[in-house]
C-alpha positions as CSV (number, residue, x, y, z in Angstrom):
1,X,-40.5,30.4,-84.2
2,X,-40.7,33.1,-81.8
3,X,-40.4,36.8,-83.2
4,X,-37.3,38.5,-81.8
5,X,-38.1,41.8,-79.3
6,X,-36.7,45.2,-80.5
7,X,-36.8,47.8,-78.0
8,X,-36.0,51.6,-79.1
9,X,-34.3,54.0,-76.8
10,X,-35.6,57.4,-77.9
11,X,-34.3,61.0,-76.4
12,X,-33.5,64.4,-77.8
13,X,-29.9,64.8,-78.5
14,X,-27.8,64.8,-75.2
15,X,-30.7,63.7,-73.1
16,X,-28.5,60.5,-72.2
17,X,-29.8,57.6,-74.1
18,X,-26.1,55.8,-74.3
19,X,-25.7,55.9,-70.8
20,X,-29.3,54.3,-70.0
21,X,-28.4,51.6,-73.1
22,X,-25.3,50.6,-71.2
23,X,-27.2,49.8,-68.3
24,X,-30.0,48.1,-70.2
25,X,-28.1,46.0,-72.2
26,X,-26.1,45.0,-69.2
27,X,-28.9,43.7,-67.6
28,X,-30.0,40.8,-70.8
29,X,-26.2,40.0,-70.7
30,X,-26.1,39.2,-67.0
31,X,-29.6,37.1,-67.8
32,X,-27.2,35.1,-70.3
33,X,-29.0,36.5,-73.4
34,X,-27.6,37.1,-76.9
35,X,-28.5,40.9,-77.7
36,X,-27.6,43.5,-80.5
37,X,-26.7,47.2,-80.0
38,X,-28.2,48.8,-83.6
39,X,-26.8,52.5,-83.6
40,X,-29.0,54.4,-85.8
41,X,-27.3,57.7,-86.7
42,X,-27.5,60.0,-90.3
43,X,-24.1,61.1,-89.5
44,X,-20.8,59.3,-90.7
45,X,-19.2,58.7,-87.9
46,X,-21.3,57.7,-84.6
47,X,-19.1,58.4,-81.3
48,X,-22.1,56.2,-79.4
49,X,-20.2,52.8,-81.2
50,X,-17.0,53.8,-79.8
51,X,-18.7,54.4,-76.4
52,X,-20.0,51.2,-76.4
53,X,-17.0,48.9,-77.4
54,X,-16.2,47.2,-74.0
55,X,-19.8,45.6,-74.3
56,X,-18.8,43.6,-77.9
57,X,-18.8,40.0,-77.3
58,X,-20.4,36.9,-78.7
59,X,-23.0,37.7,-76.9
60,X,-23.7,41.2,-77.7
61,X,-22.7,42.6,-81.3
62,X,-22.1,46.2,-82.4
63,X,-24.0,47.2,-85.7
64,X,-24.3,50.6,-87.1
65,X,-26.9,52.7,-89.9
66,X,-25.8,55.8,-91.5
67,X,-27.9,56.8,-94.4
68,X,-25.8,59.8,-95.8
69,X,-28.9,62.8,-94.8
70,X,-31.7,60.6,-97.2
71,X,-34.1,59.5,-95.3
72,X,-35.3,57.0,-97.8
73,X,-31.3,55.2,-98.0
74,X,-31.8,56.0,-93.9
75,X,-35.0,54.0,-94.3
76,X,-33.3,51.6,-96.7
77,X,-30.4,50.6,-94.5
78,X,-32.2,50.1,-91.3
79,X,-34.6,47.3,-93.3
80,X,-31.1,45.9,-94.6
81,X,-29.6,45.5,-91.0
82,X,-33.1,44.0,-89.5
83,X,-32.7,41.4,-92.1
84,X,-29.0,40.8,-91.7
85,X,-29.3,40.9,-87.9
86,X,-32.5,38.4,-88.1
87,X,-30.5,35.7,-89.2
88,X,-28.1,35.6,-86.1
89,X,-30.8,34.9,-83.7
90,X,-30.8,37.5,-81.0
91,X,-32.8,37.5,-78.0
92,X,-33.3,41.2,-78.4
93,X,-32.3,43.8,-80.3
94,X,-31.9,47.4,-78.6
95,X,-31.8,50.5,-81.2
96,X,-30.7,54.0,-80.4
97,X,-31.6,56.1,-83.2
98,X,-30.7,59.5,-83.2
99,X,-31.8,62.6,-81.5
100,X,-33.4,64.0,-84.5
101,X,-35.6,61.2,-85.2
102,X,-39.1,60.5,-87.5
103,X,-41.2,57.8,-85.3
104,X,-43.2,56.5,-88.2
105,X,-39.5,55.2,-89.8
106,X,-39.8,52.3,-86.7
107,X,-43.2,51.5,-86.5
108,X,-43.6,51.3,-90.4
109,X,-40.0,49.5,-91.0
110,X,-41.2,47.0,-88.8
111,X,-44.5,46.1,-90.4
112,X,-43.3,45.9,-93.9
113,X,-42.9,41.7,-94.9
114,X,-41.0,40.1,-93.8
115,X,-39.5,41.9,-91.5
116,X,-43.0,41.3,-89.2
117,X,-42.6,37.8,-89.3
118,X,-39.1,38.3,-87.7
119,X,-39.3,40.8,-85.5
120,X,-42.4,42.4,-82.8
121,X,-42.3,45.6,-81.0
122,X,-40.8,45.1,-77.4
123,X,-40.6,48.4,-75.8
124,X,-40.1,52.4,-76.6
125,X,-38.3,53.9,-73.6
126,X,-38.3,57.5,-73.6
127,X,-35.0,59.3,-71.4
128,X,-35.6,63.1,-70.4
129,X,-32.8,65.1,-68.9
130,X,-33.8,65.9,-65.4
131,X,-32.5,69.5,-66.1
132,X,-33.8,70.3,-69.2
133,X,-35.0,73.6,-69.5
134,X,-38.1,74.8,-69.6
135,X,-38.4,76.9,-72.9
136,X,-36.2,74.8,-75.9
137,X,-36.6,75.6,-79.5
138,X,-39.7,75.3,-81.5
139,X,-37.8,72.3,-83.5
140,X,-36.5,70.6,-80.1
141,X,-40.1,71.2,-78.8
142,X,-41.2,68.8,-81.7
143,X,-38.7,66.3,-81.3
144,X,-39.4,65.8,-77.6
145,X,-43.2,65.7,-77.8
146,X,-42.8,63.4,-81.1
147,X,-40.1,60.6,-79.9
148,X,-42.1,60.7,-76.3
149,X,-45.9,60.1,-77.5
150,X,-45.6,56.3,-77.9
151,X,-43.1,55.9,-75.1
152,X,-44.2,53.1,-72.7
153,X,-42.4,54.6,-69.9
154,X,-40.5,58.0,-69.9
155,X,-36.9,57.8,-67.8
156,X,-35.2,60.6,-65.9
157,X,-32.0,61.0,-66.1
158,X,-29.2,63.1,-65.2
159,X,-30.4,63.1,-61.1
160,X,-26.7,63.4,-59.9
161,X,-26.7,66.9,-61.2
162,X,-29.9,68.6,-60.0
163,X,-29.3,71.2,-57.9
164,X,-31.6,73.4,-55.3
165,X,-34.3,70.5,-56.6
166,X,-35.3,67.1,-55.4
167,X,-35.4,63.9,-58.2
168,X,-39.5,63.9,-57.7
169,X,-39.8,67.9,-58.1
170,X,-37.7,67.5,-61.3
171,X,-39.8,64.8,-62.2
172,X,-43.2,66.7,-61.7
173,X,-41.2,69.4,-63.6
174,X,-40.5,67.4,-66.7
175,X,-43.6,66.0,-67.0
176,X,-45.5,69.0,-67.2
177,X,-42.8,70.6,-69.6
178,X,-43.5,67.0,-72.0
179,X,-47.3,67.2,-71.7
180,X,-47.4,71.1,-72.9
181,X,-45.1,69.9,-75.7
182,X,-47.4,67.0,-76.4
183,X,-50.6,69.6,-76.9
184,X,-48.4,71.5,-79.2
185,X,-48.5,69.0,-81.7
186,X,-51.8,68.3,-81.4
187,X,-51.4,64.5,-79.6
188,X,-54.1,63.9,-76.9
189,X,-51.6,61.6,-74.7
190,X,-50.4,62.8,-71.5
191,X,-47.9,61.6,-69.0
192,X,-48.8,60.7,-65.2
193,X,-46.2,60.2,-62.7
194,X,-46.8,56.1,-63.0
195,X,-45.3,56.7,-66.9
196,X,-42.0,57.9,-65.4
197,X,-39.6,56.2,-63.6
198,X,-37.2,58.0,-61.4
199,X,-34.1,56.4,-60.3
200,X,-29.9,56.7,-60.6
201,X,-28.6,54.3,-63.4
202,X,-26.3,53.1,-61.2
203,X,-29.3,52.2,-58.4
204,X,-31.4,50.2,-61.4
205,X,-32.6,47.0,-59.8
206,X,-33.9,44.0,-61.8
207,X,-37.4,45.2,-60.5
208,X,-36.6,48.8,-62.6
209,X,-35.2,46.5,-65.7
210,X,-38.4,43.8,-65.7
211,X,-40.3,47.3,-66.0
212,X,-38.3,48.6,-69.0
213,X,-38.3,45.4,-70.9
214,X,-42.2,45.0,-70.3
215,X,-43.5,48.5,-70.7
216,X,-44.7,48.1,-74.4
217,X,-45.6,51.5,-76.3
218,X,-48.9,52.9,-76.6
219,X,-50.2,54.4,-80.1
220,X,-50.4,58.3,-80.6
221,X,-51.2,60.4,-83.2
222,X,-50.0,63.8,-83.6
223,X,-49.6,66.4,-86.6
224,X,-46.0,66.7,-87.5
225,X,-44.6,70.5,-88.0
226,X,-41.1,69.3,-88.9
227,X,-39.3,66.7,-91.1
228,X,-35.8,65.3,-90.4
229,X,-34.6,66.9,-93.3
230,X,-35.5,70.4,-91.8
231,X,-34.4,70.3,-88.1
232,X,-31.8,72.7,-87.3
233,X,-30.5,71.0,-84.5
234,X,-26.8,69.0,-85.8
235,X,-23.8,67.3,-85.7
236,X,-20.8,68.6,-86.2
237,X,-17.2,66.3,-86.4
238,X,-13.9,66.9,-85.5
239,X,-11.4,64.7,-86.9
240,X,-7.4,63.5,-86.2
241,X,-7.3,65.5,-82.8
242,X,-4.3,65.0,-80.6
243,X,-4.8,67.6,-77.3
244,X,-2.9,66.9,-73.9
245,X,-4.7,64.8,-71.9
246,X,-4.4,68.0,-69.3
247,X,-6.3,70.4,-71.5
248,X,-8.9,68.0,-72.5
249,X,-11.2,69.4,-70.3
250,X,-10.2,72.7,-70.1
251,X,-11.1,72.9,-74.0
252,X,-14.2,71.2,-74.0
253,X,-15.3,73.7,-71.0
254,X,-14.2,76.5,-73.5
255,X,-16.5,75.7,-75.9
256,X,-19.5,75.1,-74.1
257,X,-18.7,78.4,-72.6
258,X,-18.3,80.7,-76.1
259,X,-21.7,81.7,-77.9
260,X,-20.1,81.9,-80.8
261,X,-19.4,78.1,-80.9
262,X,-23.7,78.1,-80.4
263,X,-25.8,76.1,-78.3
264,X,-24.1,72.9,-77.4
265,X,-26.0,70.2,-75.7
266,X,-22.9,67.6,-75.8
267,X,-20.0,66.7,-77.0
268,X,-19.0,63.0,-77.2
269,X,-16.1,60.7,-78.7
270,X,-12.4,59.4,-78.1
271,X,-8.8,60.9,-78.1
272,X,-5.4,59.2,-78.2
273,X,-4.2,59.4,-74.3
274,X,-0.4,60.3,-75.5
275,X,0.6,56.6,-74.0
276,X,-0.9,53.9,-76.9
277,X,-4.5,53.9,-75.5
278,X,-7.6,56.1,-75.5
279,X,-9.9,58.2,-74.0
280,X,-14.0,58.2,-74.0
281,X,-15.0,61.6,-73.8
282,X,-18.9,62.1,-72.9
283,X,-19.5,65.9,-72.0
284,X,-22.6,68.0,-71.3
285,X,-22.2,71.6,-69.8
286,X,-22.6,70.5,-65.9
287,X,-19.6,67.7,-66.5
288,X,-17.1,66.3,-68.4
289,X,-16.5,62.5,-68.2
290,X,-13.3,61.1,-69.7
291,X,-12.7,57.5,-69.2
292,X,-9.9,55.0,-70.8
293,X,-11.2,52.5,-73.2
294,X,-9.8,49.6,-75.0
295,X,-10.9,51.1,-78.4
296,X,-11.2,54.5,-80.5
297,X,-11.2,56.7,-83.0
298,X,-9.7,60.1,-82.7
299,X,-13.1,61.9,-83.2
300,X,-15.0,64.7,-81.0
301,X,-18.7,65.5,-81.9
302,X,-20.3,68.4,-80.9
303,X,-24.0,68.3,-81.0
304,X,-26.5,71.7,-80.7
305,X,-28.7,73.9,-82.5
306,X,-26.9,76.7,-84.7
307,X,-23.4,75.5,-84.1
308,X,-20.5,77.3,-85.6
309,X,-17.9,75.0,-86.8
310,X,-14.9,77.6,-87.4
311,X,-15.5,78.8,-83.7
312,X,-15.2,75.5,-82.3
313,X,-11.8,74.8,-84.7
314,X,-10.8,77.8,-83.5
315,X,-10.5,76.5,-80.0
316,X,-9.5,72.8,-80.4
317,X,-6.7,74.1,-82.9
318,X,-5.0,76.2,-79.9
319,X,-4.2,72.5,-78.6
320,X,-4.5,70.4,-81.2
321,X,-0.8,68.4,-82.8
322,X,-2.2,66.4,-85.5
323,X,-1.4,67.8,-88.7
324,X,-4.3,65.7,-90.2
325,X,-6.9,67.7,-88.5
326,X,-10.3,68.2,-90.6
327,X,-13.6,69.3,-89.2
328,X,-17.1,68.7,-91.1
């Protein structure tokens, strides 16, 4: 019997990986295919699900991983879920881990028995914000030079908001800023313009898809200066909101806009819209994006390095009307 494809969709936190994924796993439904979404998160609630509820079918199912901060039950879980998902026969399985993310979890997962008889390797797409900037942190350095090294094909996102730059000079950009990281840590790979591919998600073609499905993953070594456990970067979650659809924005723009809330990358999730239905909410500091969707939980997750919790309450509780309101 053929082994089932896994592709993972790899991406420093807020680099867009959910976006791209929506788009990708669009493209095997049209084909008629049979596909699973595998969300694999350390945090306890994963906003990415919620995002991705309108795509839940019988031909595309929903699973999630949390592992509780241990790696090891991390580790665990993920082999649990392979197993359980082997036995539905999907055409191909698409993982999003999270942002802060140890490579060697995939690759060895999926060479322990018998998940190898199950499952091969499809490909590692690698998405890159178009305006990240040039200097990040020393951990964010790492993360982007390790989930990149065995990418078979890096992915730009984020074009729509360049600004005083072209798509190809961001790319050219990018690349450069991905290569020094890569030397940092010591990996001799490094990315040519044929590794990246450079369009809208909304202009994907089949042509751009066949690419992503085929591009494989290429073996790198590099010395690691960081384990999961130590990355500084986080996840913060804010619980039982209820704010007016009309200051939605408004607040989100606040927070991105304090320092003392810290460096916010994103913040993601789904509020009640006052009327019986819900609200996606996917925000980075050029945009906010609020959508309705059937499905939600009313959760907002603010992702950054050094972020202050009790700045960020301090904000959403000016709106907020839900007594139950909790933060963790």
């Amino acid at each position: 019997m053929a082994r089932t494809k896994i592709d993972l969709i790899t991406g420093i936190l807020g680099s867009g990986k959910t976006t791209f994924l929506r788009h990708y796993a669009q493209h095997f439904l049209s084909r008629g295919q049979r596909i699973a979404i595998l969300e694999n998160d350390f945090g306890a609630v994963n906003a990415d699900m919620v995002m991705l509820q309108d795509l839940k079918s019988d031909r595309c199912a929903l699973e999630m991983i949390t592992g509780g901060g241990d790696p090891d039950c991390h580790k665990r879980r993920f082999k649990t879920q392979l197993i359980s998902l082997s036995m539905r026969h999907f055409d191909r399985v698409i993982m999003e881990p999270s942002g802060i993310f140890d490579m060697d979890e995939f690759f060895d997962t999926l060479h322990e028995s018998p998940l190898d008889c199950w499952y091969e390797i499809g490909s590692v797409l690698t998405v890159l914000d178009a305006g990240m900037p040039e200097m990040l942190s020393a951990q964010a350095e790492y993360l982007l030079a390790s989930e990149a090294a065995c990418s078979g094909l890096l992915l730009l996102s984020k074009l729509s908001f360049l600004q005083g730059e072209s798509p190809e000079q961001a790319g050219i950009r990018v690349l450069a800023h991905v290569n020094r990281a890569l030397t940092a840590i010591s990996c001799d790979r490094q990315f040519t313009d044929n590794d990246l591919l450079i369009r809208d998600w909304d202009a994907l073609n089949d042509s751009d898809f066949q690419r992503c499905e085929h591009a494989g993953f290429r073996s790198a070594g590099y010395v690691k200066h960081y384990s999961t456990e130590d990355i500084q970067s986080g996840v913060h979650y804010f619980m039982h909101l209820a704010l007016p659809r009309e200051q939605i924005a408004a607040v989100i723009a606040e927070i991105f806009g304090d320092p003392a809330c810290g460096e916010i990358f994103r913040i993601k999730g789904s509020l009640p819209d006052g009327q019986g239905g819900w609200l996606r909410i996917n925000a980075a500091r050029e945009r906010t994006e609020i959508l309705p969707v059937g499905n939600g939980q009313a959760v907002l997750i603010a992702i950054g390095d050094h972020i202050c919790r009790e700045a960020i309450d301090r904000h959403l509780s000016a709106y907020n009307t839900d007594p139950d309101y909790v933060s963790i």
